[in-house]
C-alpha positions as CSV (number, residue, x, y, z in Angstrom):
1,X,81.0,9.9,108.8
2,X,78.7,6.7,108.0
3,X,79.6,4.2,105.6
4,X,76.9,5.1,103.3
5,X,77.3,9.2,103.6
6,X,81.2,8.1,102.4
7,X,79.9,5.9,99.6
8,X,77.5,8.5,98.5
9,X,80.5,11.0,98.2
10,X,82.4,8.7,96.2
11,X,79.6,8.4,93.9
12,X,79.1,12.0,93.3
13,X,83.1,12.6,92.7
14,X,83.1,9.6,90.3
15,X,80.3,11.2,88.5
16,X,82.3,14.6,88.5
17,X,85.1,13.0,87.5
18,X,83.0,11.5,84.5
19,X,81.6,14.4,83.1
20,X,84.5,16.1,82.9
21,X,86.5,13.9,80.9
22,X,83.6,14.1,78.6
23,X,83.2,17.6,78.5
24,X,87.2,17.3,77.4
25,X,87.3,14.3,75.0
26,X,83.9,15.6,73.3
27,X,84.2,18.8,72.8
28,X,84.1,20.7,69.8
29,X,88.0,21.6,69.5
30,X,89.3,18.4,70.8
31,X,91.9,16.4,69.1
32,X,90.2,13.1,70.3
33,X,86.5,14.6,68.6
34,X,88.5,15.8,65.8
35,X,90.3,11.6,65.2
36,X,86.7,10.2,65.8
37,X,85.1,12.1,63.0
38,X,87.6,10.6,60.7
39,X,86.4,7.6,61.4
40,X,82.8,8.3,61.6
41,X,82.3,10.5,58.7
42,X,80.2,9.6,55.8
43,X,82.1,8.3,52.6
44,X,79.8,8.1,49.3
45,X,82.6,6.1,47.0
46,X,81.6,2.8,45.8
47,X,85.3,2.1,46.1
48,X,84.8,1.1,50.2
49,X,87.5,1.8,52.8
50,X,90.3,-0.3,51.8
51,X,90.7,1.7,48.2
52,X,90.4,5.2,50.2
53,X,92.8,4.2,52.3
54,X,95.0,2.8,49.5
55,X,94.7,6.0,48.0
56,X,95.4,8.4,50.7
57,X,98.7,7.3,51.8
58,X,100.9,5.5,48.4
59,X,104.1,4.0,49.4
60,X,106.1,4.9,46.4
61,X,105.1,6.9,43.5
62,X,106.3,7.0,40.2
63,X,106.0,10.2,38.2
64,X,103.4,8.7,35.9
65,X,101.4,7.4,39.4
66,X,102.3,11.4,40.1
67,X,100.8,12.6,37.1
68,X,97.4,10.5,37.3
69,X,96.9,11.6,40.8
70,X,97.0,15.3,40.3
71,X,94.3,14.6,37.4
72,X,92.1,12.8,39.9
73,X,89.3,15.0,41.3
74,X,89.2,15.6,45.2
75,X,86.7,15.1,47.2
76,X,84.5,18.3,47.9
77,X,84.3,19.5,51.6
78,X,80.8,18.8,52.2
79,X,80.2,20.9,56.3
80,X,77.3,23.2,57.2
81,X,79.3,26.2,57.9
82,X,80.7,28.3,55.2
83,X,83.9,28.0,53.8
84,X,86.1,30.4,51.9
85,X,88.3,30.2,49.4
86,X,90.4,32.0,47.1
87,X,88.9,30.5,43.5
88,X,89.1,31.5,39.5
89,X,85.7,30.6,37.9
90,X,86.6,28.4,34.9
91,X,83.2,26.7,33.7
92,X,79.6,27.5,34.1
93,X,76.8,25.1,33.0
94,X,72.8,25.3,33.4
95,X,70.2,22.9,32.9
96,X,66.8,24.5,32.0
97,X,63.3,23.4,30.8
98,X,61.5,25.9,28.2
99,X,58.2,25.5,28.1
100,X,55.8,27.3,25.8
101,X,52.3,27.3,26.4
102,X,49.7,27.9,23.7
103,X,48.7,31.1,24.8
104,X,52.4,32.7,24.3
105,X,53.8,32.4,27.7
106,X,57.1,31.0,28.0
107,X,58.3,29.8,30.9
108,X,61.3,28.3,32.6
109,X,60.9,24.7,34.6
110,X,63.6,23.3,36.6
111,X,66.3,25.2,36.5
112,X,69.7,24.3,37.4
113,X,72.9,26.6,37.6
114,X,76.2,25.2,38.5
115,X,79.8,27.1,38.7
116,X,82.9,25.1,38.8
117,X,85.7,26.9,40.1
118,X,89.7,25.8,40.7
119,X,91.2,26.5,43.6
120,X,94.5,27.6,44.9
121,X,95.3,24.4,44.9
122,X,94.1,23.1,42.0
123,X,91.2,21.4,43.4
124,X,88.0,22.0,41.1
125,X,84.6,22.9,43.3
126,X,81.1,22.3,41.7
127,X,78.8,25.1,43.0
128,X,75.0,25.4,42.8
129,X,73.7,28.9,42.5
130,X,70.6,31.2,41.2
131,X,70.5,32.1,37.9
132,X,71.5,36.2,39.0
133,X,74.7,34.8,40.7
134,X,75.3,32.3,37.3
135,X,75.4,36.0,35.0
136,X,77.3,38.2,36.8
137,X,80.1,36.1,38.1
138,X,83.1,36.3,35.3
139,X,85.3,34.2,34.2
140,X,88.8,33.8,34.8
141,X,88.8,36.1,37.9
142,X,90.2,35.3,41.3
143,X,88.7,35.7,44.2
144,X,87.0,35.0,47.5
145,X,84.5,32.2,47.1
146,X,82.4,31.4,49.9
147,X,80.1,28.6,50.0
148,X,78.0,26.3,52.2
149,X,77.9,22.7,51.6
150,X,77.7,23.2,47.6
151,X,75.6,26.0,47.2
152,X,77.0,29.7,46.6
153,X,76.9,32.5,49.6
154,X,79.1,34.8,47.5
155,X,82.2,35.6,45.5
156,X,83.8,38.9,46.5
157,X,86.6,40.0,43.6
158,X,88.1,42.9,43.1
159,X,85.7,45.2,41.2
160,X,82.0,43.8,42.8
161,X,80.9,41.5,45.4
162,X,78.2,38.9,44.0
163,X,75.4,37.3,45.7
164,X,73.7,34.4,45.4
């Protein structure tokens, strides 16, 4: 075997050797992929890194520190794939423009429907949705909310299944 044939070979197993360890580090199910995209995901706080980070892990709490941090609203989940959740519909608000033209004709210009819902948890979600979806759904009624980033997919509860 030549020196260059044997050089060659080492390439090609370095470069095997390579792409595996990315296939493994990168992938989507990882737990090195899933501690990078801590890191690199988007934050839209003014606060900056140091308060988040302040505010994730306290050292000691005091009850009243206790009480003002279960006030504080979370941060919603904000991925392309939809989640689901069990949730009780506690608020809904619209945002509509009448307008009347002088022929008669009334019609409806930027329209806006938004569901908040609490969670198990107690975590309140802010949901976009059509303005079918923002009549049927009823309050106070638990169920399975499932969304995609903060629009509606639909709320299955126990006597109907609503679509946005």
């Amino acid at each position: 075997m030549t020196e260059q044939l044997r050089n060659l070979l080492i390439l090609l197993a370095a470069i095997v050797v390579i792409l595996i360890l990315i296939m493994l580090l990168f992938s989507g199910r990882s737990p090195f992929r899933r501690l990078l995209s801590l890191f690199l995901e988007e934050r839209h706080d003014d606060g900056g890194e140091y308060e988040a980070r302040a505010s994730a892990a306290p050292a000691r709490m005091t009850p009243s520190d206790r009480r003002a941090n279960v006030q504080e609203e979370p941060v919603q989940k904000r991925t392309s794939e939809p989640i689901v959740e069990m949730a009780t519909l506690i608020r809904k608000s619209d945002d509509r423009l009448r307008v009347i033209e002088s022929t008669g004709q009334i019609r409806l210009v930027d329209e806006y429907y938004e569901l908040v819902f609490v969670t198990r948890k107690g975590h309140k979600l802010k949901i976009e949705c059509s303005a079918e979806a923002y009549e049927k759904v009823p309050f106070n009624q638990q169920g399975s909310l499932t969304y995609r980033r903060n629009t509606l997919v639909k709320f299955k509860y126990y006597e109907d299944t609503v679509f946005n």
